[in-house]
Phi, psi and omega in degrees: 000314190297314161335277203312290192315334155281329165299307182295305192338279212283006176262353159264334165272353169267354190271315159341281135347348164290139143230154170211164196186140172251165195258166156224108160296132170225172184260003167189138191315304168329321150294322165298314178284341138299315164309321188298315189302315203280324168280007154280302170319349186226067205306094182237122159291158174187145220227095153316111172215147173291137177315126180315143157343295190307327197249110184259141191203147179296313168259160189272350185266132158216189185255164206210121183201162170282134182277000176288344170237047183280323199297323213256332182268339156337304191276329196295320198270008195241314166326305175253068168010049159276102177285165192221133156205064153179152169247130166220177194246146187222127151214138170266150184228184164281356183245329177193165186249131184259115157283109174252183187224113177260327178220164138303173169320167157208000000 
């Protein structure tokens, strides 16, 4: 019992302690820097960053966003035929990083 009650403790301290932020993978910088461009122009922030370890992509560059506005830069880029060719979710703790892959190629 005692086991169990240091277990929820610390699985409340790790969920405190969570950021998550999604990622967009593209296939070449020239996609990235349209994108970047296009989702600024409609004000989604967004943040240039090298692709995570974790995440294998052609190109070393992606976009770093609030996954609350994964949906809405999702259509910007699809509207105006910018490929992509992934989404993932990165969420971090002090102790360790969870990678989920939410979309494929487009």
């Amino acid at each position: 019992m005692r086991q169990m009650k240091w277990e929820l403790k610390r699985l409340r301290g790790l969920q405190m302690d969570t950021t998550s932020f999604c990622v967009i993978t593209f296939p070449t910088t020239s996609h990235v820097l349209h994108a970047e461009e296009l989702l600024k122009a409609n004000g989604i922030q967004v943040e240039l960053i090298p692709v995570p370890r974790a995440i294998s992509s052609d190109c070393a560059i992606s976009i770093k966003l609030n996954c609350a506005q994964k949906e809405e830069a999702l259509k910007l880029l699809q509207a105006n035929s910018i490929a992509y060719e992934g989404v993932h979710i990165i969420e971090q703790s002090h102790r360790k990083t969870f990678l989920g892959k939410l979309f494929g190629s487009r």
